[in-house]
C-alpha positions, 0 to 999 in steps of 0.5 A, a space after each residue: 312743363 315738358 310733354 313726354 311723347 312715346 313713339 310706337 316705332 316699329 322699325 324692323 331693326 326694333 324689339 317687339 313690343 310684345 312680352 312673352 309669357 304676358 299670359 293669365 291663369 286661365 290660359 295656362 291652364 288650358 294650354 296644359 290641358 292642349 299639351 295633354 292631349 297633344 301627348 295623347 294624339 302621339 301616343 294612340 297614333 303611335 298605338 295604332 300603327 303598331 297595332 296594324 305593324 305587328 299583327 299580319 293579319 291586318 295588312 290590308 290595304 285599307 289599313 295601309 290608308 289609315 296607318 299613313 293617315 295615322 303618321 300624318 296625325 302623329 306628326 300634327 301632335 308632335 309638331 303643330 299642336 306643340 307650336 301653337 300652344 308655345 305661341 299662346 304660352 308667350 302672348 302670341 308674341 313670336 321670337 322665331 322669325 318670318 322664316 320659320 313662321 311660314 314654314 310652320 303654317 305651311 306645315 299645318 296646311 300639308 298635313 291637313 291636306 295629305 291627311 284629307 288626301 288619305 280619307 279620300 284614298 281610302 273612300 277611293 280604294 272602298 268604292 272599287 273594293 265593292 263597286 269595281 271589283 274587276 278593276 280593284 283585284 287587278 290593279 290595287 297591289 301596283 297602286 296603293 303604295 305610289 298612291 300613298 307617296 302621292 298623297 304625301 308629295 301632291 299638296 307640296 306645290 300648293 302649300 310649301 311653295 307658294 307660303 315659303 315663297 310669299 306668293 300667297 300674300 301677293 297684293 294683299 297688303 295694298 291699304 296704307 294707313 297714316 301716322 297720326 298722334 294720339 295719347 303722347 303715342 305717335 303711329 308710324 305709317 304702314 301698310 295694312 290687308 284691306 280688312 285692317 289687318 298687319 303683315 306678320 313679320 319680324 317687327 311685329 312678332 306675330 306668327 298670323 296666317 293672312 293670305 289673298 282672298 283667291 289664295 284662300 278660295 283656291 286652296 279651300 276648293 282644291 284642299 278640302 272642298 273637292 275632295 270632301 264632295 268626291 268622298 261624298 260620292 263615293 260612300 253615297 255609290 258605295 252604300 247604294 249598291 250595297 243596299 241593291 246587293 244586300 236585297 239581292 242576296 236576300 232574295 237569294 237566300 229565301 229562294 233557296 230556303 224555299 228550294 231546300 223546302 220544297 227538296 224535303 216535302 216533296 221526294 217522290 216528285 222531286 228529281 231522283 238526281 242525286 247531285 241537286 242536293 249537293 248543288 244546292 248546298 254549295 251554292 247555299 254556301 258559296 251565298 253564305 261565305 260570299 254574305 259574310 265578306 261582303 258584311 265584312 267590307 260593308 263594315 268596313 266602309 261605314 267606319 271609314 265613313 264616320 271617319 271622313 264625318 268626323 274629319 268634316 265636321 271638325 276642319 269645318 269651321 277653320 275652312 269658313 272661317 277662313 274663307 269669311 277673313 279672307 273676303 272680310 266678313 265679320 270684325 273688321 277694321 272698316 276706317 283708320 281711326 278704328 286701327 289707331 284708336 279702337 273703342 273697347 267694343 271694336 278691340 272685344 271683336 278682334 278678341 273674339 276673333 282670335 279666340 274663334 280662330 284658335 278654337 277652330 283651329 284646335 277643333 281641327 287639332 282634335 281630330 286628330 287624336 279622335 280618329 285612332 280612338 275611333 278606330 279603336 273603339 268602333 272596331 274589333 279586329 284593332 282592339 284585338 291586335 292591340 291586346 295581341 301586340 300588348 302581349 307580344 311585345 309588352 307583357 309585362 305592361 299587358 300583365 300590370 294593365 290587367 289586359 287580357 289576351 286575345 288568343 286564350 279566347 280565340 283558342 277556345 273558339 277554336 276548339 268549339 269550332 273544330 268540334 262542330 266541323 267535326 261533327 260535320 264532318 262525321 255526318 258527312 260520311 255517315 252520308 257518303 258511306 250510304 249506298 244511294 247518297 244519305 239521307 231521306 232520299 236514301 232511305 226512300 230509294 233503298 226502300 223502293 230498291 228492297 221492293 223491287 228486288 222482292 218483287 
């Protein structure tokens, strides 16, 4: 009886011996549910920057960031998520190439990186809008538009060039293991990652991200470690001379509470110069006014701030998983044998791999849809220029949603506030109209001038 051999040839002339579409129900069903919200990180990015676009009001520079921030996020929904999910729809049996493989990983770790560039830029542009004013309100409005284009170009050299290039797996694949026959299947010899893993290429029809132990080091430390610990920084100065700042003009606002006091009790020992009061009130308004923008900046700065935690405790992950693949920490092919023939336990490690990769890689995926819903939902101003750009733009849509404008509600604020300015205003002349300035001391020199004309 003739014994039939199968020869696991893997030449690279020869089809891959993967299927496509070799997928169950479930991971159909949540690759649809991964579809969906790639849809939904296009569109509320896409919301977002015409939301900024098409209300002046919010051209700030803070938001010129977050816009181009918002672009990247667009471009990771519309291009990276899509890609993934069609490579788990086939099995992860690839049909692009090694060309475009290496493009599409190069691809996912730029926007990664400039988009993580942009929350520092914004932390940076923070920390001196506050911390260095002088600095800030003279050298901002040359910087922040080459700051971005910067952002967008400066990972280029450590991402597009070295993957295109293979400089990132330069001596990686250096563990050859043998051909044996095993089952009527005779393996061919190949060259393997010291953990036991394959080069993805064209005859294995895989799209895996394997890279040296330095390469990953390096660009994990310059990509997301370094510029995590310089944001780390900058809120931390941030928030501590916006606490000192904010005690100090409490202890603004009580002595000047107390000199208003002291104004009002005591008018005979007070001095009879009739400009103090005037002083007083500037100077309790410039307080306020300057109170008011400082809490408005501050404000600003802690939603940026949950911005660059939320980007932190999602990239996580991906980044120590990459780091422990890398440097061969956790499942593993230790011996040849277990690359040729697994037990059932080894091939449910590398299961668990796969899924713990993808699932990293997909928490980083989400948030990039969660940023624009957090600007969204923690700001204001953003979610009264979307219904302000709904109106303007997109009535009829804005009607059919039942949004409600902003400005039938800013209208009447208005009018209640040009009603009580006013009121203000008459009192004011009611004041300036009297003979010795207005009010209590007024009426207290008029009296002491009506005696003395008596007298």
């Amino acid at each position: 009886m003739a014994t039939s051999f199968s020869f696991y040839n893997l030449t690279a002339n020869s089809s891959c011996p993967c299927k496509i579409g070799d997928t169950d129900l479930g991971t159909i069903i949540t690759d649809g549910f991964l579809l969906v919200l790639a849809s939904a990180t296009v569109l509320t990015n896409l919301l977002f920057m015409l939301t900024i676009y098409f209300n002046r009001p919010l051209h700030t520079y803070t938001n010129q960031l977050l816009v181009s921030n918002a672009a990247v996020d667009l471009l990771v929904g519309l291009f990276g998520m899509p890609l993934h999910i069609l490579k788990s729809l086939q099995g992860n049996c690839w049909q692009g190439g090694v060309n475009f493989c290496h493009f599409t990983q190069a691809m996912d770790i730029h926007l990664t990186t400039v988009s993580i560039f942009h929350l520092t830029g914004v932390a940076a542009e923070r920390y001196f809008r506050i911390v260095r004013v002088y600095w800030y309100e003279r050298w901002i409005k040359r910087l922040i538009s080459p700051m971005i284009v910067l952002f967008w170009v400066l990972p280029a050299p450590s991402t597009f060039a070295p993957i295109l290039g293979g400089f990132h797996q330069l001596n990686v694949f250096t563990r050859f293991v043998n051909g044996t026959f095993v089952n009527s299947r005779i393996y061919i010899e190949e060259w393997r990652n010291q953990c036991g893993k394959q080069n993805p290429s064209e005859r294995y029809c895989r799209c895996a991200f394997w890279a040296s132990a330095d390469f990953t080091l390096g660009s994990t430390i310059f990509q997301f470690l370094l510029p995590s610990l310089v944001m780390i920084f900058f809120y931390a100065r941030i928030f501590t001379v916006a606490y000192k700042q904010a005690k100090d003009m409490e202890s603004l606002r009580v002595s000047v509470a107390m000199s208003s006091s002291l104004s009002v009790n005591s008018g005979e020992s007070f001095s009879t110069d009739p400009g103090i009061p005037v002083i007083t009130s500037m100077a309790t308004r410039r307080g306020s006014r300057h109170a008011l923008l400082f809490s408005k900046d501050i404000r600003v700065v802690r939603l940026c701030a949950v911005v660059f935690l939320l980007f932190l405790l999602l990239w996580t992950p991906y980044f120590v998983m990459m780091i422990l693949e890398a440097y061969c920490v956790g499942a593993n092919y230790q011996t040849d044998s277990q690359i040729l023939t697994p037990t059932d336990a080894e091939r449910k490690s590398q299961r668990d791999l796969a899924r713990g990769f993808y699932t990293a890689v997909w928490l980083g995926f989400i948030n990039s849809f969660l940023s624009p819903v957090l600007l969204f939902s923690l700001e204001k101003n953003y979610r009264n220029g979307f219904r302000l750009m709904l109106h303007r733009k997109f009535r009829r849509l804005a009607v059919c949603l039942k949004i409600t404008d902003p400005r039938k509600r800013m209208s009447g604020l208005s009018v209640r506030r040009e009603r009580s300015m006013s009121s203000a205003t008459n009192a004011d002349s009611a004041i300036d109209e009297s003979p010795t300035g207005g009010g209590s001391r007024g009426r207290f020199f008029a009296r002491q001038e009506s005696t003395m004309s008596l007298s």
